[in-house]
Gaussian input, Z-matrix of N, CA and C with variables (Angstrom, degrees):
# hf/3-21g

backbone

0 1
 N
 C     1     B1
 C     2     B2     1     A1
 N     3     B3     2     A2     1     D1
 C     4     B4     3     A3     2     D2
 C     5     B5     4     A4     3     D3
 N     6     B6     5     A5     4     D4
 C     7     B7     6     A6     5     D5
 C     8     B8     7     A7     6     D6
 N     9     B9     8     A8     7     D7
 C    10    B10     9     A9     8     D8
 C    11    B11    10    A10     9     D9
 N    12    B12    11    A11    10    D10
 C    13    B13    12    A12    11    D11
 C    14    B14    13    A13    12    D12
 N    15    B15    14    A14    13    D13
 C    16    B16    15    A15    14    D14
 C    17    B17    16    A16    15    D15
 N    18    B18    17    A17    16    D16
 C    19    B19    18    A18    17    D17
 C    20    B20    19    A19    18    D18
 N    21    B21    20    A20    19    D19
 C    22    B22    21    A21    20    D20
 C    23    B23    22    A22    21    D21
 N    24    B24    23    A23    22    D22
 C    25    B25    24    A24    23    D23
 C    26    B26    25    A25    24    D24
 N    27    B27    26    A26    25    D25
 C    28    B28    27    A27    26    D26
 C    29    B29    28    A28    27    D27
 N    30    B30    29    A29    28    D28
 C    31    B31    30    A30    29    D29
 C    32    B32    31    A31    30    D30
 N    33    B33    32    A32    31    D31
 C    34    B34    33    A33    32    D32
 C    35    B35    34    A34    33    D33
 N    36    B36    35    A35    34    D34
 C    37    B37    36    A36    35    D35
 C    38    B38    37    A37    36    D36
 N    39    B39    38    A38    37    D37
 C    40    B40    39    A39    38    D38
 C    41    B41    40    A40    39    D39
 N    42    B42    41    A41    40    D40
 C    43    B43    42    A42    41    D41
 C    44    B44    43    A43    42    D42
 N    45    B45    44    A44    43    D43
 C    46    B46    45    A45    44    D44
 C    47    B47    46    A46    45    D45
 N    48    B48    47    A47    46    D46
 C    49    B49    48    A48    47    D47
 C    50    B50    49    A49    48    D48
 N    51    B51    50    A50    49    D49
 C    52    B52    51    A51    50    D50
 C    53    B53    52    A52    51    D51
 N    54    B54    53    A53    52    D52
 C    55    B55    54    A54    53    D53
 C    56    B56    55    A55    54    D54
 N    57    B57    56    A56    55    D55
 C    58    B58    57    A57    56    D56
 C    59    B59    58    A58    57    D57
 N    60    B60    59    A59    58    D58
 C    61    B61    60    A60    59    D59
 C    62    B62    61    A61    60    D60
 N    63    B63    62    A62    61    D61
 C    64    B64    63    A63    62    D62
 C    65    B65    64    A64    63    D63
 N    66    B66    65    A65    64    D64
 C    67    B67    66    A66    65    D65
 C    68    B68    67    A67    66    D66
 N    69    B69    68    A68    67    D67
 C    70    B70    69    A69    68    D68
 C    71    B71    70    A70    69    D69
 N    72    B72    71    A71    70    D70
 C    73    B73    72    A72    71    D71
 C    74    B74    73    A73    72    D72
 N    75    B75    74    A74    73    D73
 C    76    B76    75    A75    74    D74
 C    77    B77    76    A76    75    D75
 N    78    B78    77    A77    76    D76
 C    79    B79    78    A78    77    D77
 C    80    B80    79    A79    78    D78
 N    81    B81    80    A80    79    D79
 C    82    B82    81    A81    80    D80
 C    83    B83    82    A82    81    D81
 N    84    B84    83    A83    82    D82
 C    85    B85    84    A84    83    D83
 C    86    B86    85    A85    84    D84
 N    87    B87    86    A86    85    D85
 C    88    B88    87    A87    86    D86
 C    89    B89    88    A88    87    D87
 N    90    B90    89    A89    88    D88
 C    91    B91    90    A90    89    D89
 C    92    B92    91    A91    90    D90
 N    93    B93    92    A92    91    D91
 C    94    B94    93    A93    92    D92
 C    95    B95    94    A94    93    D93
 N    96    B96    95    A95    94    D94
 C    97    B97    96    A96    95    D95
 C    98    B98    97    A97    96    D96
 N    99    B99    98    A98    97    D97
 C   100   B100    99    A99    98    D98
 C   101   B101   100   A100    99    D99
 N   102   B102   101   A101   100   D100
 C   103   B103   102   A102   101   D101
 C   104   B104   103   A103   102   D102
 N   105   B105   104   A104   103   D103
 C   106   B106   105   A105   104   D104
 C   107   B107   106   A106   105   D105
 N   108   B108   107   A107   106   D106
 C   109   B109   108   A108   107   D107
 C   110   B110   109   A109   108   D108
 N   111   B111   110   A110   109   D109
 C   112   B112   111   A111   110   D110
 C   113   B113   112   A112   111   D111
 N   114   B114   113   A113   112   D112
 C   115   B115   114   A114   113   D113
 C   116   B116   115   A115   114   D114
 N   117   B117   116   A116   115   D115
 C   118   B118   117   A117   116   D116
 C   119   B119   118   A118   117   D117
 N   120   B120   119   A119   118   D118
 C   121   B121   120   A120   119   D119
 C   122   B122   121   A121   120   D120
 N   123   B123   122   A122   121   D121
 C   124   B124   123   A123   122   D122
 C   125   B125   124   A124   123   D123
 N   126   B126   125   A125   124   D124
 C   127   B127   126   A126   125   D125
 C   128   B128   127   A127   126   D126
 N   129   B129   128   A128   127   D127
 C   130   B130   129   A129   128   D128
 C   131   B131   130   A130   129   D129
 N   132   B132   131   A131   130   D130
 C   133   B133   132   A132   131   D131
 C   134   B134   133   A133   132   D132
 N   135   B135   134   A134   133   D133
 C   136   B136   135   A135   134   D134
 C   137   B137   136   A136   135   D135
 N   138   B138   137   A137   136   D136
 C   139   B139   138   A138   137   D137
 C   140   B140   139   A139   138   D138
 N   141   B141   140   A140   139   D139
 C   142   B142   141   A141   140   D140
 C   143   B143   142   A142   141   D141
 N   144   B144   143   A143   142   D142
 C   145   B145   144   A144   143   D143
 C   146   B146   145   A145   144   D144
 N   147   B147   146   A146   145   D145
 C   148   B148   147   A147   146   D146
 C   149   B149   148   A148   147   D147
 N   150   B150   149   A149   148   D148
 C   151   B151   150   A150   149   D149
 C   152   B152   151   A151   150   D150
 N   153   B153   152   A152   151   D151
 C   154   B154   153   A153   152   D152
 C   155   B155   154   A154   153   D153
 N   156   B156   155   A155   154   D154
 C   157   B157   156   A156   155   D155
 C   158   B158   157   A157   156   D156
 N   159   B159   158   A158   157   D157
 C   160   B160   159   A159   158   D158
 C   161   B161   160   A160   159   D159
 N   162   B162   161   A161   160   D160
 C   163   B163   162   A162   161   D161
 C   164   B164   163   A163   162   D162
 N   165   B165   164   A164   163   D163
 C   166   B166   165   A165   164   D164
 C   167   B167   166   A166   165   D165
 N   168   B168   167   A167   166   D166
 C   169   B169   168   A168   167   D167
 C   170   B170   169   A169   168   D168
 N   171   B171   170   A170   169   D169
 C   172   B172   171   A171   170   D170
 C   173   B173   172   A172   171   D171
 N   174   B174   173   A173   172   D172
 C   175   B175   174   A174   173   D173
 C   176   B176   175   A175   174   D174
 N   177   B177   176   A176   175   D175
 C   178   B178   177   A177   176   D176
 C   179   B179   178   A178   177   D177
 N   180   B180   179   A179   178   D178
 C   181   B181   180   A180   179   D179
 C   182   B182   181   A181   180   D180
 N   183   B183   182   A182   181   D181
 C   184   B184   183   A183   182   D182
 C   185   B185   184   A184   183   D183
 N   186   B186   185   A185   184   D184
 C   187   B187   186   A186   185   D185
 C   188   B188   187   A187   186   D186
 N   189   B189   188   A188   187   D187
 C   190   B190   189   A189   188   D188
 C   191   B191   190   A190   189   D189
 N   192   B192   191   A191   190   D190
 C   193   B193   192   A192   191   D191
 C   194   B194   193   A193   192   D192
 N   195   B195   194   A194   193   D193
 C   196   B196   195   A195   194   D194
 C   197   B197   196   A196   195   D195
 N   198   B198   197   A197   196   D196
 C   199   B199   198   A198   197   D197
 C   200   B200   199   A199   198   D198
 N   201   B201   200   A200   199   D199
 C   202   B202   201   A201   200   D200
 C   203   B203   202   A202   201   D201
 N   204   B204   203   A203   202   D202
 C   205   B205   204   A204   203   D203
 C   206   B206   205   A205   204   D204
 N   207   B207   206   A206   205   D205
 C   208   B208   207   A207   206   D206
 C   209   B209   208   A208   207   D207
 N   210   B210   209   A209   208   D208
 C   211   B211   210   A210   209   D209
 C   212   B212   211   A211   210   D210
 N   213   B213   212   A212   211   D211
 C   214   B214   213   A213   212   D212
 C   215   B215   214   A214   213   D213
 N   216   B216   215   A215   214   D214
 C   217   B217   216   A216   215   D215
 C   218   B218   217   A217   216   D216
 N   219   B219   218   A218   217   D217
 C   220   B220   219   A219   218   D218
 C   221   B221   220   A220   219   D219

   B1=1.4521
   B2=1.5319
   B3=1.1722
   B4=1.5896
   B5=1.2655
   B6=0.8643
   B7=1.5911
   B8=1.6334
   B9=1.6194
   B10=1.4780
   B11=1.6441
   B12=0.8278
   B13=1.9056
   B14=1.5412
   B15=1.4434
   B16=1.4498
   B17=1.4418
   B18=1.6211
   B19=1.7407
   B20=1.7131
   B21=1.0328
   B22=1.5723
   B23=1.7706
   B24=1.3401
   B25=1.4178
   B26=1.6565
   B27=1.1570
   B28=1.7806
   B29=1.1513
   B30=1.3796
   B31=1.2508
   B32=1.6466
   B33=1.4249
   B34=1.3964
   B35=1.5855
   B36=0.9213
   B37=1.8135
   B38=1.7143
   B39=1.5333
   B40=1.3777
   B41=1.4044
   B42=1.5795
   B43=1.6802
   B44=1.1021
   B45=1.4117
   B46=1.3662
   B47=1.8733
   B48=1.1067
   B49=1.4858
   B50=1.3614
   B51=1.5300
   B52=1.8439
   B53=1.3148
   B54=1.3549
   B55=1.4806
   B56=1.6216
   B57=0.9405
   B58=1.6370
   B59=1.3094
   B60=0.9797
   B61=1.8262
   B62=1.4771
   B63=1.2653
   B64=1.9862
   B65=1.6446
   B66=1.2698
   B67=1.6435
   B68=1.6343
   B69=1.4909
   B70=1.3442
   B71=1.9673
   B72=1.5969
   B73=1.6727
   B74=1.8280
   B75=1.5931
   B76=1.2208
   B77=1.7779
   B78=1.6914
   B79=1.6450
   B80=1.8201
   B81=1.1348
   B82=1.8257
   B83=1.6182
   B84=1.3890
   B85=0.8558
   B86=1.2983
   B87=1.1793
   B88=1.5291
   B89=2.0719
   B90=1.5926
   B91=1.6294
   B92=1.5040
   B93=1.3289
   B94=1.7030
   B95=1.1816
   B96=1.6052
   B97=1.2464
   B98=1.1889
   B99=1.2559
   B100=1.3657
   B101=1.7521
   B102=1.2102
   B103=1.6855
   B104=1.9519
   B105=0.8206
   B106=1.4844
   B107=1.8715
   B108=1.0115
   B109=2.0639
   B110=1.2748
   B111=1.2434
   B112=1.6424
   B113=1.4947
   B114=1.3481
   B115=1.4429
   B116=1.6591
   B117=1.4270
   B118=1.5035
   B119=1.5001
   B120=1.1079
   B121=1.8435
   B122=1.5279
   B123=1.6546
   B124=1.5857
   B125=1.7793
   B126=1.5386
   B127=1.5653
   B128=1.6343
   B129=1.6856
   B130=1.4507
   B131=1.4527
   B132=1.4417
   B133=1.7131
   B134=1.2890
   B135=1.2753
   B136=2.0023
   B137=1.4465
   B138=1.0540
   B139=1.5794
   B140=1.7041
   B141=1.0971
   B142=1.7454
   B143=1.2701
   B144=1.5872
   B145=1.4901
   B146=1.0500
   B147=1.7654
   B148=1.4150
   B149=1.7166
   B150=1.5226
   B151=1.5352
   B152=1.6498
   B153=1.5500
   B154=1.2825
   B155=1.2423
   B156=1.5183
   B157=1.5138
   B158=1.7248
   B159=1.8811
   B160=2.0649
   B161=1.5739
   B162=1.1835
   B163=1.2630
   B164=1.5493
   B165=1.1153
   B166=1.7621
   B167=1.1230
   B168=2.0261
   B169=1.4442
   B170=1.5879
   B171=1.3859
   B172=1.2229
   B173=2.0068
   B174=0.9444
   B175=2.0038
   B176=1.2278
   B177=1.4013
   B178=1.5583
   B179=1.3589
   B180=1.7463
   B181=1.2669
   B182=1.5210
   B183=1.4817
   B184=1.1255
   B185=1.8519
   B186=1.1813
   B187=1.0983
   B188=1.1767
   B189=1.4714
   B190=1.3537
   B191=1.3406
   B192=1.1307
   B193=1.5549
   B194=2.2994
   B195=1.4409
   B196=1.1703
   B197=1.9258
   B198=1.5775
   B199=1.8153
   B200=1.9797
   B201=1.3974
   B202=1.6557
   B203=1.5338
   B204=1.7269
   B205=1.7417
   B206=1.2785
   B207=1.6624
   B208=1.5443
   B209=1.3576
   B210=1.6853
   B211=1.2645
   B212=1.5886
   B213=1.3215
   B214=1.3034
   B215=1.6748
   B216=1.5865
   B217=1.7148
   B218=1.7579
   B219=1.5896
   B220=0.8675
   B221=1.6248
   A1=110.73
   A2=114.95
   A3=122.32
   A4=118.55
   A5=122.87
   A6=155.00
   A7=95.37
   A8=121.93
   A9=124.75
   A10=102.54
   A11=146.87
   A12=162.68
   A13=79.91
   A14=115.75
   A15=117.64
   A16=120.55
   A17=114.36
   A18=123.22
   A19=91.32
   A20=146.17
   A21=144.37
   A22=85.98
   A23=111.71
   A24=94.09
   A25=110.17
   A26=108.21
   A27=106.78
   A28=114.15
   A29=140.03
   A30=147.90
   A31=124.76
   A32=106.62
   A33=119.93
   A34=101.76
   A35=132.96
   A36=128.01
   A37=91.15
   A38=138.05
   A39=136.26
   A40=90.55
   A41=104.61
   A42=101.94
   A43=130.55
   A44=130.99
   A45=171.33
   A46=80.52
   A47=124.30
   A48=145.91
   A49=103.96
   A50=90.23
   A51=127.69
   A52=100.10
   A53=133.03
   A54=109.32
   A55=86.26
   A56=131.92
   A57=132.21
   A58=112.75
   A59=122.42
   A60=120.31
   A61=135.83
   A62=85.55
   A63=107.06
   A64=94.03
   A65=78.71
   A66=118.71
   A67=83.69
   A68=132.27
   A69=99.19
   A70=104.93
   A71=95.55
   A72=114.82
   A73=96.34
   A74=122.49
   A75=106.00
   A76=117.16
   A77=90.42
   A78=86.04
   A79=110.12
   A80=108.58
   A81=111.30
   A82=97.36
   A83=116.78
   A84=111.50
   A85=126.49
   A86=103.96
   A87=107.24
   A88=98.77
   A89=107.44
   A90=96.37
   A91=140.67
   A92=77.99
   A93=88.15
   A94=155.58
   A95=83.57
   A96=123.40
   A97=142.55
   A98=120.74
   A99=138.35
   A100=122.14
   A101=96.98
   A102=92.94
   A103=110.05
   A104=121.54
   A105=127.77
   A106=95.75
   A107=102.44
   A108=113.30
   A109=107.71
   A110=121.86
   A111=121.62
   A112=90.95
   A113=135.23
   A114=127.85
   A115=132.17
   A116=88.22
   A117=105.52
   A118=117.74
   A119=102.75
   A120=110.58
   A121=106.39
   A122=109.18
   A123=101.30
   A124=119.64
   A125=108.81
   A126=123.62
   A127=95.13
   A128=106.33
   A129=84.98
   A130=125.83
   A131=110.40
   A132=125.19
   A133=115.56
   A134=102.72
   A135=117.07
   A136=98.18
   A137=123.42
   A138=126.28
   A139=111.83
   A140=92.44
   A141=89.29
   A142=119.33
   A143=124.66
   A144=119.44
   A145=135.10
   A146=113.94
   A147=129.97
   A148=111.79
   A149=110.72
   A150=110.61
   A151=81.97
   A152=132.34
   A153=117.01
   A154=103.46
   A155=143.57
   A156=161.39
   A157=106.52
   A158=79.86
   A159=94.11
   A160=86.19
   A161=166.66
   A162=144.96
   A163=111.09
   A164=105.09
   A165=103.93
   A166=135.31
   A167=102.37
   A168=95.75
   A169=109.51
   A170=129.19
   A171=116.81
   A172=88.06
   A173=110.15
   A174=113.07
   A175=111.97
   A176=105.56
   A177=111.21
   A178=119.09
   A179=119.87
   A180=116.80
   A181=117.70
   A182=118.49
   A183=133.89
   A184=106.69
   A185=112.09
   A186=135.16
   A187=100.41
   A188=153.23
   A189=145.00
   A190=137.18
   A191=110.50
   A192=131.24
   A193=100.53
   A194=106.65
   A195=109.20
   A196=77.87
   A197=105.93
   A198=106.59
   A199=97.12
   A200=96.16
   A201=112.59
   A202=110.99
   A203=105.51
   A204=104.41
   A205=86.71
   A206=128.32
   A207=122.05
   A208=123.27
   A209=106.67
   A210=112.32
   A211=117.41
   A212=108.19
   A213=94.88
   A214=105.60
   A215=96.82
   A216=98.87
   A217=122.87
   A218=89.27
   A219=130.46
   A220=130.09
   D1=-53.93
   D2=152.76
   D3=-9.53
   D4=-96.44
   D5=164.56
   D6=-13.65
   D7=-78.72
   D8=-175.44
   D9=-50.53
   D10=-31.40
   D11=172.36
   D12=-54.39
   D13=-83.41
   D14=-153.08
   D15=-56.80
   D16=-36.45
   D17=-179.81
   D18=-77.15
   D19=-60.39
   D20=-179.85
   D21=-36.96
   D22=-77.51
   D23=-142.71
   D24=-63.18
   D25=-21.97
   D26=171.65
   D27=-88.16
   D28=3.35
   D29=121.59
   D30=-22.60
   D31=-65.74
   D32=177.17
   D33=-80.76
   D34=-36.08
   D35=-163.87
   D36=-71.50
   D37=-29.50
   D38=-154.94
   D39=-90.30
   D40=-40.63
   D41=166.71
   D42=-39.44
   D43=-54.35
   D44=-55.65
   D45=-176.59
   D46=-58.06
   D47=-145.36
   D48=-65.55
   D49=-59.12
   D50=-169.30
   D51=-82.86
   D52=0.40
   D53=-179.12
   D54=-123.93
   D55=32.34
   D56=166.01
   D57=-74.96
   D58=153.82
   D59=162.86
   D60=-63.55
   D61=-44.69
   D62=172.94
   D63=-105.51
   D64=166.31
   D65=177.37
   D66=-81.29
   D67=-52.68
   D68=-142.55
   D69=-88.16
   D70=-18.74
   D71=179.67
   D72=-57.28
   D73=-38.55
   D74=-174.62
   D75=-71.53
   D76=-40.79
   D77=-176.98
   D78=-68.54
   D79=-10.09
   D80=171.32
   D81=-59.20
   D82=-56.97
   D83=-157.23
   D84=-89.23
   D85=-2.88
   D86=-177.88
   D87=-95.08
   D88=-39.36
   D89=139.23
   D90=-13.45
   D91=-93.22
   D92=171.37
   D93=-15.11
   D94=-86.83
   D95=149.77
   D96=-53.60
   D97=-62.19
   D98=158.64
   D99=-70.03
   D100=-85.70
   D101=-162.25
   D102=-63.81
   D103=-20.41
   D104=-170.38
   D105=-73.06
   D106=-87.00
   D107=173.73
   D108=-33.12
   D109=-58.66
   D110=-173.56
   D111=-58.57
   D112=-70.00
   D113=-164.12
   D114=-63.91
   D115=-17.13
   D116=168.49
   D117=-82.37
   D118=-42.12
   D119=173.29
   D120=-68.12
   D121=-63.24
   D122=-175.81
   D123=-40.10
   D124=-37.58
   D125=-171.05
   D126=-62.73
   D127=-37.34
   D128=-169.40
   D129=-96.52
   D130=-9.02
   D131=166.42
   D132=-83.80
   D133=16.84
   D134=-174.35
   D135=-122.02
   D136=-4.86
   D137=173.31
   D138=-68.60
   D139=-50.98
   D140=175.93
   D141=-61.65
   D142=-27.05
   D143=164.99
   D144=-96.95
   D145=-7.45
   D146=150.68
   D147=-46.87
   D148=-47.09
   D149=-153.54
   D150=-78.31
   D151=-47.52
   D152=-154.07
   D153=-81.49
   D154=-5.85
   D155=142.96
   D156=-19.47
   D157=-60.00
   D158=-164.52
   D159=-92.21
   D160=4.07
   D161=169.90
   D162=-96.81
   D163=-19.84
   D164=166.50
   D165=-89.38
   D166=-26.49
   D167=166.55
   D168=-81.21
   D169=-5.44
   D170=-161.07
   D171=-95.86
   D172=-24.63
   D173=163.59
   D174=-59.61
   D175=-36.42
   D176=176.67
   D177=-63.76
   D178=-58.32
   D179=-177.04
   D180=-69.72
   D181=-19.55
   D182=172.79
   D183=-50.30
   D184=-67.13
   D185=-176.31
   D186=-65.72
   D187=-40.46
   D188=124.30
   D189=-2.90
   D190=-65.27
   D191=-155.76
   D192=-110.80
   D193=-17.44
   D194=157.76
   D195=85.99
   D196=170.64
   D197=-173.23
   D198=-106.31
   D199=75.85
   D200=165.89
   D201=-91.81
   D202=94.78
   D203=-167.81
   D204=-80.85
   D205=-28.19
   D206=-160.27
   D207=-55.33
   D208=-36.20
   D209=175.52
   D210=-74.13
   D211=154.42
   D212=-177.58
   D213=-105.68
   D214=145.50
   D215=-174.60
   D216=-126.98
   D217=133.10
   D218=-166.85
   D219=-51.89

């Protein structure tokens, strides 16, 4: 569902882009507007599957490497 949110809204911002006056007012705005917010939001609704990403591989190596606190790791 994400995703359809994200192609819509950079959909309309390219709109947004192309109806500027300058060349450089569009690439501001397609900046701006577009790529900056989308990447800031995605980074932050990606946090919840980043953390469960690093808690499984770290179950993983656990479960690997057996629970040796003595050694020291690397």
């Amino acid at each position: 569902m994400m995703w359809i949110v994200a192609i819509a809204w950079m959909y309309v911002v390219v709109l947004m882009a192309a109806t500027e006056s300058s060349v450089l007012g569009g690439v501001l705005t397609l900046l701006f507007f577009g790529v900056l917010p989308l990447s800031l939001l995605s980074y932050f609704f990606g946090a919840k599957g980043r953390r469960a990403r690093h808690k499984e591989r770290v179950e993983k190596m656990v479960r690997k490497n057996g629970d040796r606190r003595d050694e020291p790791r690397l």
